[in-house]
N, C-alpha and C positions, 0 to 999 in steps of 0.2 A: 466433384460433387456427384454422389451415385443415387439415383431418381428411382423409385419403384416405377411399372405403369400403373400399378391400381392408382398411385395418386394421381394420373393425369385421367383415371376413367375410363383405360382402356381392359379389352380382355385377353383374356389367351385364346389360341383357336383350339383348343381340344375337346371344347364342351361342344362346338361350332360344327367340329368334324362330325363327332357320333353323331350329331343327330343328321347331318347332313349324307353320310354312310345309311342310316336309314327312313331316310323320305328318299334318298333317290333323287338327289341333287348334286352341284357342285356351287362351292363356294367361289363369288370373287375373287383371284388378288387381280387389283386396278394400280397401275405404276401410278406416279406422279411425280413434278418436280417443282411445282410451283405452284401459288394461294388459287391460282382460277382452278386448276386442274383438281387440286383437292378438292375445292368448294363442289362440283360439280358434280366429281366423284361421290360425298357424302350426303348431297341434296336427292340427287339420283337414286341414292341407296335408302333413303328415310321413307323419302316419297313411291317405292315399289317395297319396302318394308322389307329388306334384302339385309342381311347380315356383313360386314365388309371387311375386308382384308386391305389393308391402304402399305402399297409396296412401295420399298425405297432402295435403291440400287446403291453401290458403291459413290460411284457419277454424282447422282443427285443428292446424296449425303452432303457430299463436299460440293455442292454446287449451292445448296441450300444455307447450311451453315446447321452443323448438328444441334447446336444449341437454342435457334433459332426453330428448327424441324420440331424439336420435343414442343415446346410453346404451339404450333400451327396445329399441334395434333391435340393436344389438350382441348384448344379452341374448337377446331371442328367436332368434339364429341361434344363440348357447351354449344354450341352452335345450334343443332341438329335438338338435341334435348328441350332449349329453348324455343327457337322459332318455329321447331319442326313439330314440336310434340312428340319427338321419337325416341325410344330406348333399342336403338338399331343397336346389338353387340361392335366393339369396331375393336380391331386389333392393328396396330403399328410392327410392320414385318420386316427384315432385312432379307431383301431380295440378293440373293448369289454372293454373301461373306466369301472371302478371297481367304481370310485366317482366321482363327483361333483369336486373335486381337482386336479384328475387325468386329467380330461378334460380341465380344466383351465389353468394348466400348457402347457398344449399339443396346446391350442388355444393361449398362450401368446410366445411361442417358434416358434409358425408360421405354427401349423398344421390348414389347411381350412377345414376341414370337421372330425369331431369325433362322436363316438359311448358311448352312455351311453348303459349299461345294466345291467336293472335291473329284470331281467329276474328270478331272482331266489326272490326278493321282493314282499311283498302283491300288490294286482292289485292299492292301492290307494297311497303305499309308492314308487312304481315304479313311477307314474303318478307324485307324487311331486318332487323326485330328476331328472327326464327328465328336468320336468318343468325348474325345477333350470338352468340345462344345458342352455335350448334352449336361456330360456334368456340370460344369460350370451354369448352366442356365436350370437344370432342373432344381439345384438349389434354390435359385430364386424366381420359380413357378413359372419358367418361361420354354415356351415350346422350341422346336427345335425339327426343320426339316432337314433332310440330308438329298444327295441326288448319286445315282448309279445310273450310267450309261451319257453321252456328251450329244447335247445339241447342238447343230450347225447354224450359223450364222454370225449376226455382230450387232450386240446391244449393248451398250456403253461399253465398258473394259471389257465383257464378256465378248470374246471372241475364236468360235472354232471353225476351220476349214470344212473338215469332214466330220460327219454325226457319227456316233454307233450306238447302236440299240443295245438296251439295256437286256442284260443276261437273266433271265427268271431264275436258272439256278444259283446265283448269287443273292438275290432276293435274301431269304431266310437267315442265312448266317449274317447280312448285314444288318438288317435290324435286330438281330436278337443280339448280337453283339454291341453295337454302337448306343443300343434303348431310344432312336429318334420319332418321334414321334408323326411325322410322314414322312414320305417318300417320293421325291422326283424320280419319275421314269423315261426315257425316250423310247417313243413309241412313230416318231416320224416329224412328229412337230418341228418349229426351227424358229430360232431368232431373225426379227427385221422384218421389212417389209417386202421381201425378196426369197419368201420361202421354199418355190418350186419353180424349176424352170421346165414351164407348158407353153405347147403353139399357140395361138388363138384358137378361141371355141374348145380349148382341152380343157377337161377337170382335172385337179393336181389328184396326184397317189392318194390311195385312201391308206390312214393311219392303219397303222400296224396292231389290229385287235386283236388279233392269236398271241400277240407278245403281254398284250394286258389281263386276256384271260387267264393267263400261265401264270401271268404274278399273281392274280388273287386266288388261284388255286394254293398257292405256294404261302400267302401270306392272307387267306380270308379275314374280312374284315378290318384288312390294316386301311388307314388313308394314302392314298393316292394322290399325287400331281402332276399337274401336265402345264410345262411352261411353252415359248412362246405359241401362244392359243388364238392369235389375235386372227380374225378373219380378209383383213387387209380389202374390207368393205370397198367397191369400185366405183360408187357413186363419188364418194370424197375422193379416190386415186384422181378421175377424170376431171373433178372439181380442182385440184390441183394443179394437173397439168393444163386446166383450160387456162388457167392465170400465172403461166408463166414457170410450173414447175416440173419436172423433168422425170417421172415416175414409173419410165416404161417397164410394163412385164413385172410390174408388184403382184403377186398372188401372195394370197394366206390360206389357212385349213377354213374348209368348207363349211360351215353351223351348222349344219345337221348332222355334219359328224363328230361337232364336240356337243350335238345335244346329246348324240347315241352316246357318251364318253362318261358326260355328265348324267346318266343312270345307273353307270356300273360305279366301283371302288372308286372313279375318279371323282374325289370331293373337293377340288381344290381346280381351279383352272386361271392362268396367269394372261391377264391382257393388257399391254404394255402399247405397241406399233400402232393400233387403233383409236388410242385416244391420240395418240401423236399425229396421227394423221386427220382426222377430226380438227383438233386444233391449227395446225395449219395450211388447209384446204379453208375455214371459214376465216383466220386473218386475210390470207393471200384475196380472198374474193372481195373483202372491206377495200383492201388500198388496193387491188386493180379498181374497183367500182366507183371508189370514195378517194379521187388521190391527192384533195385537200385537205381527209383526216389526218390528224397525229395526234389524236386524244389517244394514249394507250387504252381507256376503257372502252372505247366505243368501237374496238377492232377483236380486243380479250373478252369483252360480256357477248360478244354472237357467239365466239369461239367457247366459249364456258354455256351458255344454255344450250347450245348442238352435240357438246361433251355429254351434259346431264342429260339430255333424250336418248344418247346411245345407251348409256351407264343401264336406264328404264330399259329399252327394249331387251340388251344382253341378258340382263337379270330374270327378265318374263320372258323372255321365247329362245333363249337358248341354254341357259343355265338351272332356269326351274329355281332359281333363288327367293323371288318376288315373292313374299308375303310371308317367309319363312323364319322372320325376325321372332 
């Protein structure tokens, strides 16, 4: 059975980008895998009047149940409209499609916006399976990210050793070629919670902005993204390890350097590790605190309104998103 999104009420991100390329912002994408994570995510997003990218990895496709997913995502956009009063855009995105199949499937279930990458592929086998993509999805008004240059780390299947920064002179011929409608770049950023290995009291590397200026010389005006973005917040790491979890030497990119990021071309910024961390920094503190609870809600609803506070802050003081709906 092959599902539009418009019938589930979702959008596409292109209308999201322009304007988001000129106010001088970046947009959401917020992972999820599960009803609190979304809830929280879309509450979050209504209540600072934020635009939202609702990301779904390979992992949590099949963790979720695809069929299942499209229904949860319907819901949160009736959710939000009802209780919320909001007409927040929401788009349903495939975060890092593996193929060409993976994407199709995801675009006939009713996702508006997916991600091929081919990031770890030669620069001309990338170019052809994007290709592939974008047709296939521009037919059916659905957007279509691509990625050049490989981030390090390990988030669900996504898993590289070593990064490499994305080539500005490859820029130009890959979009004009492939027609994707934005662009992942590696500019330093990296998957997990384990981004940068610093002493104590070090600040991690600053992102690589001479490599983002070049791309947008190279490609003015196109959209821009920046995947793992997550700040890997220290309050929650030590909230975790005070309750028995094992997090030593987690660093993420520093906010003020994806607000500086979030002013330029980069209109898109991916935070995944942060709500993960969030969520179980506030279970773990329930059942060390509470270790006659086994209500699952009374351990998931702290974990879910401390999600939705972050989701607010992200949106208003680092993203520039908040009110942008």
């Amino acid at each position: 059975m092959t599902v539009s999104y418009k019938d589930l009420g979702l959008s596409n991100s292109r209308e999201m980008f322009k304007k988001a390329m000129e106010g001088g912002y970046a947009i959401p994408g917020y992972n999820f895998n599960n009803m609190e994570q979304l809830q929280a995510i879309v509450i979050g997003c209504a209540k600072s009047g934020s635009p939202v990218i609702l990301q779904v990895s390979k992992g949590a496709r099949d963790y979720a149940n695809s069929i299942l997913l499209r229904h949860m995502a319907m819901g949160a956009v009736e959710m939000v409209r009802k209780d919320y009063n909001s007409n927040i855009p929401i788009v349903l995105h495939l975060d890092h499609g593996d193929s060409f199949e993976t994407c199709k499937a995801c675009i006939d279930s009713g996702f508006s916006s997916v991600m091929i990458d081919g990031s770890a592929l030669s620069f001309e086998d990338n170019i052809a399976e994007t290709k592939k993509v974008v047709e296939y999805a521009h037919a059916r008004d659905v957007s279509v990210e691509g990625e050049l240059g490989v981030l390090a780390g390990i988030e669900d299947e996504v898993s590289h050793e070593v990064s490499h920064y994305t080539r500005p002179e490859e820029v130009e011929e890959f979009v004009k070629r492939t027609g994707v409608d934005s662009l992942a770049i590696s500019i330093g950023t990296s998957h997990g919670a384990y981004k940068f290995k610093v002493k104590p009291g070090e600040e991690p590397p600053p992102l690589r902005f001479d490599i983002l200026e070049e791309v947008e010389k190279r490609i003015p005006g196109f959209p821009i993204v920046l995947h793992g973005a997550s700040s890997v917040m220290p309050e929650y790491v030590e909230l975790i390890n005070k309750y028995g979890g094992a997090l030593e030497g987690a660093v993420g990119v520093p906010e003020y350097q994806l607000r500086k990021a979030a002013k330029s071309a980069v209109c898109k910024i991916n935070i995944d590790s942060d709500g993960r961390l969030v969520v179980t920094a506030k279970i773990r503190e329930v059942l060390a605190t509470k270790p006659k609870e086994f209500d699952p809600r009374k351990y998931l609803g702290p974990a879910r309104e401390e999600l939705e506070k972050l989701i607010i802050h992200k949106n208003e003081n680092v993203l520039g998103s908040a009110g942008r709906a």
